[in-house]
C-alpha positions in Angstrom: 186.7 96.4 117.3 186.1 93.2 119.2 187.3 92.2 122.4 189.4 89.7 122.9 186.4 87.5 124.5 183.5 88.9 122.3 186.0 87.5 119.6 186.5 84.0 121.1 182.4 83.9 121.3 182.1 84.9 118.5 184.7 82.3 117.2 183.0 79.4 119.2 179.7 79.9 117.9 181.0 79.8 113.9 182.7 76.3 115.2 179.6 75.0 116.9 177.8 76.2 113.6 179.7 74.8 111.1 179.5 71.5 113.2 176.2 71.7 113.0 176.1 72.4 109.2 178.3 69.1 108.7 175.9 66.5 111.1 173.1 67.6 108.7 174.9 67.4 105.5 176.2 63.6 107.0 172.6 63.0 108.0 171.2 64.2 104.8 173.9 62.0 102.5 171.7 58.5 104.2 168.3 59.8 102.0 169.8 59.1 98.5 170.4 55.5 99.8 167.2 55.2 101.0 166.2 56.4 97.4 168.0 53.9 96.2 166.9 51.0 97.7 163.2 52.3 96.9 163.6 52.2 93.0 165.0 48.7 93.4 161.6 47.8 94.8 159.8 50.1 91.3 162.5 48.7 88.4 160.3 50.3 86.1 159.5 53.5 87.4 162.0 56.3 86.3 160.9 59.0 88.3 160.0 58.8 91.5 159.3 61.0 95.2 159.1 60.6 99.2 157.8 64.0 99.4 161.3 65.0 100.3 163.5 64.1 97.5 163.0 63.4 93.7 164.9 60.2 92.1 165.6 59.5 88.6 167.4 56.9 86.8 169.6 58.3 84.4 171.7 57.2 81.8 175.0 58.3 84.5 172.9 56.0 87.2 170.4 57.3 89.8 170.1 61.1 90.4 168.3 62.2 93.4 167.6 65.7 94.9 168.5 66.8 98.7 165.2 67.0 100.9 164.2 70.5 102.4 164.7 71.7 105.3 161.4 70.6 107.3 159.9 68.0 104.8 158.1 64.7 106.0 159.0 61.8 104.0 155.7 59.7 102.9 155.0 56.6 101.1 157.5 56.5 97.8 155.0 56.9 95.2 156.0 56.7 90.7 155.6 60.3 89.2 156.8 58.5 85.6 156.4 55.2 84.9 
């Protein structure tokens, strides 16, 4: 059984990484807009990728992936037309 401090570490480092886990998901949630404002510049490509995330236009409005965990975003370029 844990200590009383081993469990307060222990405690403290869930905090810190669920803190963590929250900036990323809050950092992540900017890339669909970026998406976004990227297939107003294509209006007639459907399909379309930054190397990190895959948008669509669906008939329930855009649909994009969530990048990985080490991508590198590159020029948008139209996978369909």
């Amino acid at each position: 059984m844990l200590e009383r401090t081993e469990f307060f570490a222990v405690l403290l480092a869930a905090v810190v990484a669920l803190v963590i886990v929250a900036f990323a998901v809050v950092a992540g949630a900017s890339a669909p807009l970026q998406a976004e404002g990227q297939a107003v510049q294509e209006p007639t490509c459907s399909e379309w990728t930054d190397g990190c995330i895959v948008c669509a236009r669906t008939p329930q409005g855009l649909a994009c992936s969530t990048p990985g965990i080490a991508c590198v975003r590159q020029a948008p370029r139209c996978l369909k037309p």
